[in-house]
DRENBAMAR-656973 format. One record per residue (C-alpha): residue number from 1; residue in three letters; x, y, z. Coordinates in pm, whole numbers, plus 50000, padded with zeros to 5 digits. Example, Ala and Ser with C-alpha at 12.3 -4.5 7.8 and 13.67 -1.06 7.14 Angstrom:
BEGIN
+-----+------+-------+-------+-------+
:  nr : rest :    xx :    yy :    zz :
+-----+------+-------+-------+-------+
:   1 :  ala : 51230 : 49550 : 50780 :
:   2 :  ser : 51367 : 49894 : 50714 :
+-----+------+-------+-------+-------+
REM end
This chain:
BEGIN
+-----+------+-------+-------+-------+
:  nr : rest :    xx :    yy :    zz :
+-----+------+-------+-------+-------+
:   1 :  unk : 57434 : 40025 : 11389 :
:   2 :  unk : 57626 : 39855 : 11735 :
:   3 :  unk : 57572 : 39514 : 11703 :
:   4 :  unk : 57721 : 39492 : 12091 :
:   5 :  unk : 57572 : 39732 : 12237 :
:   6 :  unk : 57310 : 39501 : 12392 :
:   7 :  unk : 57561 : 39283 : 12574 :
:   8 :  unk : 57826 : 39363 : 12819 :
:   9 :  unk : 58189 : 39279 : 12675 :
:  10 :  unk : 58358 : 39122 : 12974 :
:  11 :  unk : 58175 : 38858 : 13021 :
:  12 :  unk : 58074 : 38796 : 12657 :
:  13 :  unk : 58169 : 38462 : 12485 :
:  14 :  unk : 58441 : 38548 : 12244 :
:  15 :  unk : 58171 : 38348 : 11986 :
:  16 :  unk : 57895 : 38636 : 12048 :
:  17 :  unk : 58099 : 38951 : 11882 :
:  18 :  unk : 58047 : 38982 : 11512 :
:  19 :  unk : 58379 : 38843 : 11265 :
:  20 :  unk : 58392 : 39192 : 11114 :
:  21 :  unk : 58403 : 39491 : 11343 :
:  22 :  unk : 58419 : 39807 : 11174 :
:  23 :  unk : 58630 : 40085 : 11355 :
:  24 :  unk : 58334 : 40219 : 11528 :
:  25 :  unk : 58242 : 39916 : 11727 :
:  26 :  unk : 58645 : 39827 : 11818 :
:  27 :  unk : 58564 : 40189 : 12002 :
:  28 :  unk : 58274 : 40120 : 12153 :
:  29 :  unk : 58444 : 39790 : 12318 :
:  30 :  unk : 58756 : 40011 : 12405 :
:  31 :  unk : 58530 : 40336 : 12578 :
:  32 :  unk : 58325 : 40089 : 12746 :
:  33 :  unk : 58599 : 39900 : 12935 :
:  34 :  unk : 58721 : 40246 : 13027 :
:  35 :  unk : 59038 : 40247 : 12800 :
:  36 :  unk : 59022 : 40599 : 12632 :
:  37 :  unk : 59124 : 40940 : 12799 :
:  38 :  unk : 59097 : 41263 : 12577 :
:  39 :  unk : 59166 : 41624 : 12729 :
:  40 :  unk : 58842 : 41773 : 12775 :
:  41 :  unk : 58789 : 42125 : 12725 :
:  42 :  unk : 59033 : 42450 : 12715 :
:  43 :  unk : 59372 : 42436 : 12838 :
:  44 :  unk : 59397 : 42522 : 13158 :
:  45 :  unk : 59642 : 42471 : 13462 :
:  46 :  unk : 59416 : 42298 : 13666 :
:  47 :  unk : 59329 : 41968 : 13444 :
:  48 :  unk : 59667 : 41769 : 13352 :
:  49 :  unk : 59772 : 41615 : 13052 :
:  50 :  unk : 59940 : 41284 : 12916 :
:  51 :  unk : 60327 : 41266 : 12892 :
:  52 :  unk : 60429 : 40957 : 12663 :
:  53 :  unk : 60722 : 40631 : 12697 :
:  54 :  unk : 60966 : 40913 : 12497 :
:  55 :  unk : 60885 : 41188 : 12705 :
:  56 :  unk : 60652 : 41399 : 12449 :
:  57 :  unk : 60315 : 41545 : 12559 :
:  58 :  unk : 59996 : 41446 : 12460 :
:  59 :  unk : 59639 : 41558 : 12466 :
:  60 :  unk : 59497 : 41178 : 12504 :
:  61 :  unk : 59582 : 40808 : 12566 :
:  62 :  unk : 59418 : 40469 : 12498 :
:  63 :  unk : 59540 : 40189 : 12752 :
:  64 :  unk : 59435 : 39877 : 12527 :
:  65 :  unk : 59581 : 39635 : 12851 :
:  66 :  unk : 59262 : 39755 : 12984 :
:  67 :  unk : 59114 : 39557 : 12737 :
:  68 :  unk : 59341 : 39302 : 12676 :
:  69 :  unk : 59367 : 39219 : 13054 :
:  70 :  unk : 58990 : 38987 : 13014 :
:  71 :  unk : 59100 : 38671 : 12804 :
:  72 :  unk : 58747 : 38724 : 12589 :
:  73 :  unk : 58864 : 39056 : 12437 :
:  74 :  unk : 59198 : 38936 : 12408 :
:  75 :  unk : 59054 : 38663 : 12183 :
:  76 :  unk : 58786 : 38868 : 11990 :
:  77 :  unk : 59067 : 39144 : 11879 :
:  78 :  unk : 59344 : 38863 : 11828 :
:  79 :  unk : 59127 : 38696 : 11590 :
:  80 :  unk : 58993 : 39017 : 11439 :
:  81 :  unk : 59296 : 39174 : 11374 :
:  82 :  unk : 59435 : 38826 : 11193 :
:  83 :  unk : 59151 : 38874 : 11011 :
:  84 :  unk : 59225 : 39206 : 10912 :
:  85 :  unk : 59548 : 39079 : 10812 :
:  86 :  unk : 59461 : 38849 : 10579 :
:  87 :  unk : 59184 : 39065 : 10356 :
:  88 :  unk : 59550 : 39284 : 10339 :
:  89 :  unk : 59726 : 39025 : 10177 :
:  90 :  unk : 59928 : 38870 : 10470 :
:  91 :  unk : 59793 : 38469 : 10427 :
:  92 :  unk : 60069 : 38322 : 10538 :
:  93 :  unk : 60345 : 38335 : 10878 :
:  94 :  unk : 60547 : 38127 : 11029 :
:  95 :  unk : 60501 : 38324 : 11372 :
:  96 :  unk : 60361 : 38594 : 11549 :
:  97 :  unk : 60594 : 38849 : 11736 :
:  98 :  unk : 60436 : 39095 : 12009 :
:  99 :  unk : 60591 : 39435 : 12092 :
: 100 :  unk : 60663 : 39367 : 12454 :
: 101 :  unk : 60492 : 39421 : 12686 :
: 102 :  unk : 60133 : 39531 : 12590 :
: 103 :  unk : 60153 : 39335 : 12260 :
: 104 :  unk : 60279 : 38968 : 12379 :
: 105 :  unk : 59883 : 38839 : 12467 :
: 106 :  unk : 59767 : 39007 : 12170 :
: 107 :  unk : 60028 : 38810 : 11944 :
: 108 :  unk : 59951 : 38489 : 12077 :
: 109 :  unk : 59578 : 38514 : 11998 :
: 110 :  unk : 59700 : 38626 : 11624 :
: 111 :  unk : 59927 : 38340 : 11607 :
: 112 :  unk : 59636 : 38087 : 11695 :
: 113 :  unk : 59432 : 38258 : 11444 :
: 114 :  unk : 59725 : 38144 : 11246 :
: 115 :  unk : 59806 : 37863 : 11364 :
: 116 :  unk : 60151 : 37928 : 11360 :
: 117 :  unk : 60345 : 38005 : 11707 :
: 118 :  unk : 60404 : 38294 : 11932 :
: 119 :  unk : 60704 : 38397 : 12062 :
: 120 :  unk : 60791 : 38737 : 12255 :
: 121 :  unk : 61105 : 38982 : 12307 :
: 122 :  unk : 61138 : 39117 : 12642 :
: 123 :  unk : 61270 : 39462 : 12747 :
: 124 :  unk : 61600 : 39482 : 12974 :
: 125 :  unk : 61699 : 39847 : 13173 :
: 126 :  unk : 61967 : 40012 : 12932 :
: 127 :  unk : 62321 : 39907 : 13068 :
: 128 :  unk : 62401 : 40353 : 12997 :
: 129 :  unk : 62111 : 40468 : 13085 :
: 130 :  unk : 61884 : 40264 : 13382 :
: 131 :  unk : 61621 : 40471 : 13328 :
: 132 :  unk : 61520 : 40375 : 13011 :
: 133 :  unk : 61463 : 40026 : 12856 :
: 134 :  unk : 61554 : 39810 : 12529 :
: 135 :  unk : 61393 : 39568 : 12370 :
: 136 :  unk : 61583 : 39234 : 12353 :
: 137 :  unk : 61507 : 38912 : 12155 :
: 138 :  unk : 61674 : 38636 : 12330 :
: 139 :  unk : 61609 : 38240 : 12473 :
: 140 :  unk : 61459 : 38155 : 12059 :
: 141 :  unk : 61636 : 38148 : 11749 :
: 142 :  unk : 61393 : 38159 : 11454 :
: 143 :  unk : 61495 : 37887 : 11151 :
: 144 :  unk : 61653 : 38084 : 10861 :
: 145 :  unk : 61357 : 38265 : 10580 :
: 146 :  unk : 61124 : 38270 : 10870 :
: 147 :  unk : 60845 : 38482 : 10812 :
: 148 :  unk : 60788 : 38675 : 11131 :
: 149 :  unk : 60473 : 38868 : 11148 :
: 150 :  unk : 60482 : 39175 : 11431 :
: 151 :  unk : 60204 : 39298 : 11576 :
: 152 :  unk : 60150 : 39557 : 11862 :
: 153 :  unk : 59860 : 39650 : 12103 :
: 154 :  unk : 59894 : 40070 : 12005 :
: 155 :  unk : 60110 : 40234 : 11763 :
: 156 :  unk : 60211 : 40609 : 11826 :
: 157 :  unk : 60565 : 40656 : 11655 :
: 158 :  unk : 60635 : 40307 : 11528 :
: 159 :  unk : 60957 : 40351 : 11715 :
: 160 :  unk : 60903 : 40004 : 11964 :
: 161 :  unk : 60870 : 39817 : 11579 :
: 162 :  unk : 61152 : 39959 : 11474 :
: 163 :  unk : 61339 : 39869 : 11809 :
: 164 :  unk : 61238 : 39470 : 11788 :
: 165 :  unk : 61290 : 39464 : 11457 :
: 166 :  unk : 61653 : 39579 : 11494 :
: 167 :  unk : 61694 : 39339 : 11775 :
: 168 :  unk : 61573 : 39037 : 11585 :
: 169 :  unk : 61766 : 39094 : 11332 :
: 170 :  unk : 62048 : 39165 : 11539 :
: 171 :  unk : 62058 : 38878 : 11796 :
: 172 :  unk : 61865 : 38578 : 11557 :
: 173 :  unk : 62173 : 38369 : 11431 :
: 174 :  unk : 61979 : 38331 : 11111 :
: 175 :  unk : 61825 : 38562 : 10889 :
: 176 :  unk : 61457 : 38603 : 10836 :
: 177 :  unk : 61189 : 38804 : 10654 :
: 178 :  unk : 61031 : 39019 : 10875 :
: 179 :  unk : 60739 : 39157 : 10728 :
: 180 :  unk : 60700 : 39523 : 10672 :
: 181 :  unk : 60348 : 39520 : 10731 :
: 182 :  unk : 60284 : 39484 : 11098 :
: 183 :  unk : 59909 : 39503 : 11274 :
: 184 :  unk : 59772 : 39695 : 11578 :
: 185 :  unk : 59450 : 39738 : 11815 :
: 186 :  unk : 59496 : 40122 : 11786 :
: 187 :  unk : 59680 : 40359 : 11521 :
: 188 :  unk : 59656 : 40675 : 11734 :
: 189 :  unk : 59939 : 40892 : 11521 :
: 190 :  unk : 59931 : 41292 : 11593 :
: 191 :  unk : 59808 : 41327 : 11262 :
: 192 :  unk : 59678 : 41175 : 11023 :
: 193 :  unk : 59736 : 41033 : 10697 :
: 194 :  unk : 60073 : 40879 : 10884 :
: 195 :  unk : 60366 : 40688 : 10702 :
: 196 :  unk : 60573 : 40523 : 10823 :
: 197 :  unk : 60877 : 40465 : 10456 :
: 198 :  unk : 60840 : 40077 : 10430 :
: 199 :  unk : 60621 : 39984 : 10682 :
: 200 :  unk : 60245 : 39956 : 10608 :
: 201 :  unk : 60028 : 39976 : 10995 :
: 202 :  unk : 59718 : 39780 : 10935 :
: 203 :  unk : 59499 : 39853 : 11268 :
: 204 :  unk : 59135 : 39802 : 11397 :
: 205 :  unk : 59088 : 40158 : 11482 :
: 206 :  unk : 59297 : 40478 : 11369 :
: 207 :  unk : 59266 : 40746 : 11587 :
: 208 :  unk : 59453 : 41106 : 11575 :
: 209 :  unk : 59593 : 41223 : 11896 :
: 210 :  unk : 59808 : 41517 : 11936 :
: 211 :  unk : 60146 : 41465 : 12074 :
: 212 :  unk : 60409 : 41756 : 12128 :
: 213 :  unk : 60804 : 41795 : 12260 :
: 214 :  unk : 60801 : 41933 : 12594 :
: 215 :  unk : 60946 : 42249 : 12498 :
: 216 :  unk : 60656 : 42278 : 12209 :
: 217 :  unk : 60386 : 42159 : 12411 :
: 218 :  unk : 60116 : 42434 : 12480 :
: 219 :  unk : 59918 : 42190 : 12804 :
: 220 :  unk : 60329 : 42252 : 12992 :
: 221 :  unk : 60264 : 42628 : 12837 :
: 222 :  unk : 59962 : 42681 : 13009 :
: 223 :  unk : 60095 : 42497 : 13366 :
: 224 :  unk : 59893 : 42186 : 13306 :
: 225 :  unk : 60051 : 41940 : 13509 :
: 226 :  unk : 60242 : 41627 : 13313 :
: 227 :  unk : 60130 : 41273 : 13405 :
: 228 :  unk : 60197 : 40910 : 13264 :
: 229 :  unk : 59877 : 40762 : 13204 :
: 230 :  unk : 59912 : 40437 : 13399 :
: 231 :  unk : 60058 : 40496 : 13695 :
: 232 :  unk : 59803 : 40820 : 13720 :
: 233 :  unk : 59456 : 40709 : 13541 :
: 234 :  unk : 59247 : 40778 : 13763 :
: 235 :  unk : 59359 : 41144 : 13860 :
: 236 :  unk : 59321 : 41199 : 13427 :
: 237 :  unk : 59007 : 41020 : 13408 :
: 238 :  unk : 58821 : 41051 : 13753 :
: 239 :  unk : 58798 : 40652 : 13742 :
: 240 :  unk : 58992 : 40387 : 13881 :
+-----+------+-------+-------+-------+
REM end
């Protein structure tokens, strides 16, 4: 049973949404604000497809800042997700890390669930290569055995985890634990089960969406034309 289907999400006080969303209703919230985009039907040349941050194809997207851009939801799935934490054993952090960009809203809502604080990395253009970007922790340095929680808004690879937690490590004078168990909106792997060696994903919803290297992908086969999701959503989804 939806227990928000009678309401309209936007405008909803954070208050209204049930504590303990189950998969299926963290969907509902996400198709309703128009944040989902699977390939419908054959293959064909005419209808394009999805091509990823690293390049690879794929046969859907979700764009949770679609989402996270009303302060309500932002709150609802910040809390949730804490939540969701804690049943898994995390009970206690001494801050809240967001993958930048789409995860630095999202990780201060965890961290007030928390009520520890939030800090955020940034990402710089690559000094080789301009058009790419790094992810840089800089401007904080975290007190030494600091247990840093990460979290991020949708997890595909895992690689952007990896890449913060290399540069926290990296640039914070001081060690710290960061924990392997990190929590997401979305798990949208291209299949599924999906490990990841040490670290455990712990997300609302779990979703499996193909992805495929260019020269493997069979949309670019068939002459389907390759677009990035946000800067062409509404020519995938026929909405702006």
């Amino acid at each position: 049973m939806n227990r928000i289907g009678s309401f309209d999400p936007r405008i909803a006080d954070p208050d209204v949404f049930p504590t303990d969303m189950p998969p299926e209703e963290v969907m509902y919230i996400l198709e309703r604000l128009g944040c989902i985009w699977l390939y419908d039907g054959d293959i064909c040349r005419e209808k394009p497809h999805a091509v990823l941050t690293h390049e690879t194809c794929s046969n859907g997207y979700i764009d949770c800042s679609r989402a996270l851009c009303f302060p309500n939801i932002c709150q609802v799935m910040g809390r949730q997700l804490a939540d969701r934490l804690v049943a898994e054993g995390v009970k206690r952090v001494d801050c809240v890390i967001g993958v930048p960009n789409g995860a630095t809203i999202l990780a201060y809502e965890v961290a007030r669930t928390y009520g520890v604080p939030h800090f955020f990395a940034v990402k710089l253009e690559d000094l080789i290569d301009q058009s790419k970007k790094r992810i840089v922790w800089r401007g904080v340095q975290l007190p030494r055995g600091a247990t840093v929680l990460i979290v991020e808004d949708a997890i595909t690879t895992g690689g952007s985890i990896r890449e913060l937690r290399h540069a926290i490590k990296k640039e914070n004078e001081e060690p710290v634990n960061i924990l392997d168990t990190v929590g997401a909106i979305v798990h949208r792997p291209s299949h599924l089960p999906m490990t990841y060696g040490d670290m455990k994903v712990i997300p609302l919803l779990e979703r499996e969406i193909k992805t495929f290297k260019p020269d493997k992908c069979p949309y670019c086969k068939a002459g389907s034309p390759r677009l990035h999701p946000r800067d062409h959503w509404q020519e995938l989804t026929g909405k702006s």
